[in-house]
C-alpha positions as CSV (number, residue, x, y, z in Angstrom):
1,X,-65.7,-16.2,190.4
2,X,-65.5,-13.0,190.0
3,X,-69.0,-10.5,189.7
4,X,-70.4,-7.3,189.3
5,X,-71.9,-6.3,192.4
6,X,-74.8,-4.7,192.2
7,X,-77.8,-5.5,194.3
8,X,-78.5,-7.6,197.3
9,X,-81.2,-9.5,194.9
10,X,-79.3,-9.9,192.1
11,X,-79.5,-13.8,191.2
12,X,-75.9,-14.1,189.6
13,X,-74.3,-12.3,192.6
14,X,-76.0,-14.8,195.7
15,X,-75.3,-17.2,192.8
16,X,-71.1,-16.7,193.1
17,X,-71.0,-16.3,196.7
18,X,-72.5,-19.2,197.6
19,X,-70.8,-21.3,195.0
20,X,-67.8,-19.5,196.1
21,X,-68.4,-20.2,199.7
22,X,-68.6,-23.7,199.0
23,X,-65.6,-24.1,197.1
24,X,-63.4,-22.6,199.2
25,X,-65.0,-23.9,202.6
26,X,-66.6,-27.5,201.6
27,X,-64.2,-30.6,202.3
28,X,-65.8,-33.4,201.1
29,X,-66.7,-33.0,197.1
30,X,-64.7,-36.2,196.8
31,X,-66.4,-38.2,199.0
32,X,-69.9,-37.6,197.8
33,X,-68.2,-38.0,194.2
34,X,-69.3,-34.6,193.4
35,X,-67.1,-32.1,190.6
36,X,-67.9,-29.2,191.8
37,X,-66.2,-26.8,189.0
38,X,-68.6,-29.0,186.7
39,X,-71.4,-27.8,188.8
40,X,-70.9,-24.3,188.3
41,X,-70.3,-25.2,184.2
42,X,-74.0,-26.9,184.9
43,X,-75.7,-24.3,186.9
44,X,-74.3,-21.2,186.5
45,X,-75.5,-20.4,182.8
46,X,-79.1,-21.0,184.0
47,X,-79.1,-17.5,186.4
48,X,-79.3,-14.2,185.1
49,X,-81.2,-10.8,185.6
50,X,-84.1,-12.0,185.2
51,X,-84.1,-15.5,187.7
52,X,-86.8,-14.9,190.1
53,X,-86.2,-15.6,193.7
54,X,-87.9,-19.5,193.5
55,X,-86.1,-20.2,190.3
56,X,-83.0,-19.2,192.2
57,X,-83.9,-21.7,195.3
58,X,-84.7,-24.4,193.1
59,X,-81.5,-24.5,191.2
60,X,-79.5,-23.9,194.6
61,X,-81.3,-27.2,195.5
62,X,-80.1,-28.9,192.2
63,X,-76.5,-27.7,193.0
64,X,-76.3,-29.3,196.6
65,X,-78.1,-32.1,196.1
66,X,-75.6,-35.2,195.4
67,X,-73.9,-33.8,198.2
68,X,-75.6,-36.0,200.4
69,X,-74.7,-34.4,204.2
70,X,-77.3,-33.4,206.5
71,X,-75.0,-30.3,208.0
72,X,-76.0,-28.2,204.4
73,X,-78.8,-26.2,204.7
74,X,-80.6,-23.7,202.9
75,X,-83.5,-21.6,204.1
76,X,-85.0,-18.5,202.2
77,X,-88.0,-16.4,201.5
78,X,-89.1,-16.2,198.0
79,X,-91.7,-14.7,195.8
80,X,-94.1,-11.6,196.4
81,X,-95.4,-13.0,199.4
82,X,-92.1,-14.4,201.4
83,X,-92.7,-18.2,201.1
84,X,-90.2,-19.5,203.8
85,X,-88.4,-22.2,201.9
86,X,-85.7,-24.7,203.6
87,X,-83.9,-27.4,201.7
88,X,-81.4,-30.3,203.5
89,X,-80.2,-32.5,200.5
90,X,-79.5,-35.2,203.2
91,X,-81.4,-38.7,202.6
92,X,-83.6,-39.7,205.7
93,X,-81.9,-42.4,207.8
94,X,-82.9,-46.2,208.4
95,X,-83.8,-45.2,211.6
96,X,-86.6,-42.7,210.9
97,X,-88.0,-44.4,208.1
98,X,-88.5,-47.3,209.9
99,X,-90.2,-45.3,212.7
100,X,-92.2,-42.1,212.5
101,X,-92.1,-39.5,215.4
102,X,-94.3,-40.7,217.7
103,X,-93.5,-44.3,216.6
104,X,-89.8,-43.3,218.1
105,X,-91.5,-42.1,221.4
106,X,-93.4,-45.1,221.5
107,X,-90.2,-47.0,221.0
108,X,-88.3,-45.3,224.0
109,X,-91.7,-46.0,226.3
110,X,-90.6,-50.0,224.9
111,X,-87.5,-49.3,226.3
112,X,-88.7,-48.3,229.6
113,X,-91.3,-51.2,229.8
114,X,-87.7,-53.4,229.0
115,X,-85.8,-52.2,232.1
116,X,-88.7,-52.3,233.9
117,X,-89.0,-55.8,233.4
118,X,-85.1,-55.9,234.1
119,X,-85.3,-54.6,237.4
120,X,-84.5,-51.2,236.6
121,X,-86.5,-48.3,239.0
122,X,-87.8,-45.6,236.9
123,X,-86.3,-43.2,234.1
124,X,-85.9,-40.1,236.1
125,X,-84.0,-36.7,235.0
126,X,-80.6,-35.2,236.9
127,X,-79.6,-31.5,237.0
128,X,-78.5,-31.8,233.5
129,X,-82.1,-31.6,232.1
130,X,-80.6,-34.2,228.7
131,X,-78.9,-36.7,231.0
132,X,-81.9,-39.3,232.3
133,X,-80.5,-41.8,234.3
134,X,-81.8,-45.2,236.3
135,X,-80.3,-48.6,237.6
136,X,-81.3,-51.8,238.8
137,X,-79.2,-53.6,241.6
138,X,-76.2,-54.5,239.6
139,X,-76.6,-52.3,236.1
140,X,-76.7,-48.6,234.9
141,X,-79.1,-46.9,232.6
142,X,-78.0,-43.5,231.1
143,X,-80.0,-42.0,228.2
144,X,-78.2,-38.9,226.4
145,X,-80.9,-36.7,224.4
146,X,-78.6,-33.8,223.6
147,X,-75.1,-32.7,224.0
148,X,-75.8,-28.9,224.7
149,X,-77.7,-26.3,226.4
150,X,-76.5,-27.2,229.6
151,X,-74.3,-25.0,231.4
152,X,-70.8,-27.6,232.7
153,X,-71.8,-26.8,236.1
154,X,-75.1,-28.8,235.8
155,X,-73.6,-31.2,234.0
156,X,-70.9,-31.8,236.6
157,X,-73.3,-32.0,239.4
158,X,-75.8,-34.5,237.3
159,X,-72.4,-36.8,236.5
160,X,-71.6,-36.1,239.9
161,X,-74.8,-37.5,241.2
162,X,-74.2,-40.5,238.7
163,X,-70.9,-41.4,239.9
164,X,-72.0,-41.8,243.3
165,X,-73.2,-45.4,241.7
166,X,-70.3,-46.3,239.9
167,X,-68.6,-48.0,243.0
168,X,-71.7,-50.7,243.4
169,X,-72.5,-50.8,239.6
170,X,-71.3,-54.1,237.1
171,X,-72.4,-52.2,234.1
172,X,-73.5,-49.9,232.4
173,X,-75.7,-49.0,229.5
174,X,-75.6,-45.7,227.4
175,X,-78.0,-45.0,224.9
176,X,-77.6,-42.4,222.4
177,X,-80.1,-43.0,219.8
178,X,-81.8,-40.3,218.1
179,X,-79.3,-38.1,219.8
180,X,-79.0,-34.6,217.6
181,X,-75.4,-33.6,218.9
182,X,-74.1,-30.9,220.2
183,X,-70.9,-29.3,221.7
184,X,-67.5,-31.5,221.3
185,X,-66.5,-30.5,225.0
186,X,-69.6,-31.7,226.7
187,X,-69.3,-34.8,224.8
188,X,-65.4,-34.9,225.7
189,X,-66.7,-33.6,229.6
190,X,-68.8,-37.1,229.4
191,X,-66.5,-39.5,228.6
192,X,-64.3,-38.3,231.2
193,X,-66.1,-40.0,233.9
194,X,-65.6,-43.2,232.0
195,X,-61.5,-42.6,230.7
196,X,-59.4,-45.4,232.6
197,X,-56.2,-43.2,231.8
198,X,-55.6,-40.1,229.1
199,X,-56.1,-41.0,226.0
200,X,-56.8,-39.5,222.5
201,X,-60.5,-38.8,221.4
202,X,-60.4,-37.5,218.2
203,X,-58.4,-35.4,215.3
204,X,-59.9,-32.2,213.6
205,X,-58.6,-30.3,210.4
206,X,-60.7,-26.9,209.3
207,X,-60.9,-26.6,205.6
208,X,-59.3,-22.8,204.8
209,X,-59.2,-22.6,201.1
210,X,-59.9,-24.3,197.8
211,X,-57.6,-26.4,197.4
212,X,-56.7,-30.1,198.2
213,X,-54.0,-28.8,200.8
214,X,-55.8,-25.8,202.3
215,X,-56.5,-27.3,205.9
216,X,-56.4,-26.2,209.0
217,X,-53.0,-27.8,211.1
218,X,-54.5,-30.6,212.5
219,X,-55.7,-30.2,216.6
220,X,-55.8,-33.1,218.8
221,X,-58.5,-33.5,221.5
222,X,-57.6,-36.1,224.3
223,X,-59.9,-37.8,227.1
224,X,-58.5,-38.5,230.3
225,X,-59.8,-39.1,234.0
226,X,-62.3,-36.5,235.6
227,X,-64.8,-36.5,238.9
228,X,-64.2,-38.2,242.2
229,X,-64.8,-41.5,240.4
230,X,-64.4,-42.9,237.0
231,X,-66.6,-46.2,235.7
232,X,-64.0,-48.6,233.9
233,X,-66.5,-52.0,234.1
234,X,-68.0,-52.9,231.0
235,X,-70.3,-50.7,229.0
236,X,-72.5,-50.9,226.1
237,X,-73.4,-47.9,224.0
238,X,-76.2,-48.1,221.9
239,X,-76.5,-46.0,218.4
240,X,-78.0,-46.0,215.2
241,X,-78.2,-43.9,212.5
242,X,-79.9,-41.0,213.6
243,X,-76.9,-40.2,215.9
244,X,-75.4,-36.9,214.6
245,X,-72.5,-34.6,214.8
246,X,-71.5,-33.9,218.4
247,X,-73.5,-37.4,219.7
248,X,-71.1,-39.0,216.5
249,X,-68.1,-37.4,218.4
250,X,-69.2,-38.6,221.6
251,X,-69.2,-42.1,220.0
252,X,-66.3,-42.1,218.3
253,X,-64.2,-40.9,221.9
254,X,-66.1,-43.8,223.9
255,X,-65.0,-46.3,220.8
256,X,-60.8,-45.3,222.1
257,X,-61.8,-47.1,225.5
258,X,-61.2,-50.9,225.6
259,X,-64.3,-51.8,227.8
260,X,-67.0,-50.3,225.7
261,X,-68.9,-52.0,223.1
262,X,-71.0,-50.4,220.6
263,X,-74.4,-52.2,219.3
264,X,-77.2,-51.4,217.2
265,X,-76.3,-49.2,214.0
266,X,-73.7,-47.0,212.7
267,X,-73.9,-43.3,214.1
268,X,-75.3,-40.8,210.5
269,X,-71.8,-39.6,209.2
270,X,-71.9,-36.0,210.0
271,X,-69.2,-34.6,212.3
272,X,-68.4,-31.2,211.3
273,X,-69.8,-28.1,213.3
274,X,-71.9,-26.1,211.1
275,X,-70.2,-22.9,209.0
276,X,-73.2,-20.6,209.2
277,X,-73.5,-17.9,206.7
278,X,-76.3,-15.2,204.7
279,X,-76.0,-14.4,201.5
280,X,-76.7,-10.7,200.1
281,X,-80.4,-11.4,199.8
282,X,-80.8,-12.3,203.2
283,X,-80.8,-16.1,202.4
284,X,-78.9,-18.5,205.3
285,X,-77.1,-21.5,204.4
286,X,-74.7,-23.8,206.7
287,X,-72.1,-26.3,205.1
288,X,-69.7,-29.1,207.0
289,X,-66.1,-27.5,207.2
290,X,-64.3,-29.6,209.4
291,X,-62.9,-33.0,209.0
292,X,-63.0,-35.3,212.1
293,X,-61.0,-38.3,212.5
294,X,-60.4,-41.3,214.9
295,X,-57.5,-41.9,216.9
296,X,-56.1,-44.1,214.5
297,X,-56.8,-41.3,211.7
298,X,-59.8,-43.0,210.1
299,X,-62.3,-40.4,209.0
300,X,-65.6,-41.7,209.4
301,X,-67.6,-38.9,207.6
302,X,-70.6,-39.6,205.3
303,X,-70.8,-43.8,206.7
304,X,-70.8,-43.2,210.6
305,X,-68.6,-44.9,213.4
306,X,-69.2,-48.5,212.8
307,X,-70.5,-51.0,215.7
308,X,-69.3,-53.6,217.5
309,X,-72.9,-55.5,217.2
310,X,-75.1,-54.5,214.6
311,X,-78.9,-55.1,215.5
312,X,-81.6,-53.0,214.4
313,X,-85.1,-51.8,216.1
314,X,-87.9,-52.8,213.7
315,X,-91.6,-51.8,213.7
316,X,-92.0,-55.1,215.8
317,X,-90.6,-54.2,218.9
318,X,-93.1,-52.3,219.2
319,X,-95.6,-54.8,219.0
320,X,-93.4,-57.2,220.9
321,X,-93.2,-55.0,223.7
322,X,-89.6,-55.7,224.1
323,X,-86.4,-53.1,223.3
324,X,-83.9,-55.7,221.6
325,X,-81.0,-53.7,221.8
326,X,-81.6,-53.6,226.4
327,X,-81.6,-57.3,226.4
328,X,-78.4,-57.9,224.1
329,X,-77.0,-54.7,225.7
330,X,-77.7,-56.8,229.3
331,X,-76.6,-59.9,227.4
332,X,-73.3,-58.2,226.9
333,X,-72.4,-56.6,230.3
334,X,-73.5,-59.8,232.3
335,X,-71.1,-62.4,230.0
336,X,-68.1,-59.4,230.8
């Protein structure tokens, strides 16, 4: 859309370039059913001169809304005094409405209590301050918090550490819940130590323009063998869905291997890296613009990678004292 340019506060200018940004950049209108020409038609006649800076925010929020994807964000300050406003249009998952923040902490201490009772020693960190790790005589235990903010020679030396158990190990458990992503290539750096043989992880296309066509060529990432030793006995990954972005790619690689089985819930539905950007009036917003897919070419966007198992914590596990997902994850590797 073409516009005067005048000010950095002028409503109708931030108005075009982020409506602008989003048609040209945004890949999944479709899938969230979303007409995004009509939008503008909708939207656009209610900015003018005159649109003060919370008007503006509130109708950017009535925009973006039915695009239900928790990688769009908008945060501003509005008004005479600088109110900081943010706005995420995406709907809370299963997993955090069923627990609250601590209730989640108290639900990973259930965990702990479970292995415990399993004959696993305690939770303890490695080098890689997001990789906790522990084992009983036969099983593994490896909880991933994050996927970055480590630098790859931690990592290596905390998967390094790991691997010195693979040789004496049956199993192994990997739990990703209420993982917040991170970086595909420490996800990718990972799964390596797991990877039987080179395989392919995942597709990605970049969205370069407004129409249908305008993609990046696609780019292949592959998994293959990496460390002194690679774990190829049965493992269990547990997810649900507040499993995001990079922890979603991370899911979607270890899904390619033929010994892992998923259980619990689908991972959120949001692979893309963020497109960060700052509109005239100082505004930031960050949109998906990047299309993942599976091996097999199945884009999993906006419904998650799909388990093997689905079972679901509850409220009562935490009463129960028990982790259900440990015991059917134990369940699994022991009838392997």
């Amino acid at each position: 859309m073409a516009s005067m340019r005048s000010t950095p506060h002028e409503p109708e200018l931030n108005f075009d370039e982020l409506w602008e940004t989003f048609r040209n950049r945004y890949p999944f209108f479709d899938l969230w059913n979303v007409d995004w020409n009509k939008q503008y038609d909708i939207y656009r006649p209610k900015v003018n001169k005159l649109t003060t800076d919370d008007e503006l925010f509130d109708i950017f929020c009535e925009m973006l809304d039915p695009l239900n994807d928790g990688h769009i964000e908008l945060k501003g300050k509005t008004g005479p005094d600088r109110k900081k406003r943010y706005f995420n249009p995406e709907p809370v998952p299963r997993f955090r409405q069923e627990f609250s923040r601590q209730e989640i902490k108290h639900l990973f201490k259930t965990t702990q209590k479970t292995l415990s009772k399993m004959g696993f020693g305690p939770l303890e960190e490695t080098s890689a301050w997001m990789l906790h790790y522990c084992r009983s005589r036969e099983v593994g235990y490896l909880r991933i918090l994050e996927l970055e903010g480590i630098k790859q020679r931690k990592l290596e030396d905390a998967l390094d550490r790991i691997s010195d158990d693979f040789y004496s190990l049956n199993g192994l458990i990997i739990d990703i819940r209420e993982n917040p992503g991170g970086d595909d290539d420490t996800a990718i750096a990972i799964v390596n130590r797991f990877c039987d043989r080179k395989r392919i992880a995942f597709h990605r296309k970049t969205k370069t323009g407004p129409g249908d066509d305008d993609f990046s060529p696609i780019k292949t990432w592959h998994i293959e063998p990496q460390g002194p030793v690679q774990f190829t006995g049965p493992i269990v990954v547990l997810s649900c869905d507040s499993v995001f972005s990079g922890a979603e790619v991370f899911a979607l690689a270890m899904k390619q291997l033929p010994n892992v089985t998923l259980i619990g819930d689908h991972t959120n539905g949001i692979f893309s890296y963020q497109l960060e950007k700052k509109l005239p009036n100082g505004w930031r917003y960050r949109l998906s613009y990047q299309m993942y897919f599976s091996a097999d070419m199945v884009c999993y966007e906006g419904r998650g990678v799909p388990v093997d198992i689905r079972l679901l914590n509850r409220k009562c596990d935490l009463e129960n004292g028990e982790d259900p997902l440990i015991t059917r994850g134990l369940e699994i590797i022991k009838a392997s």
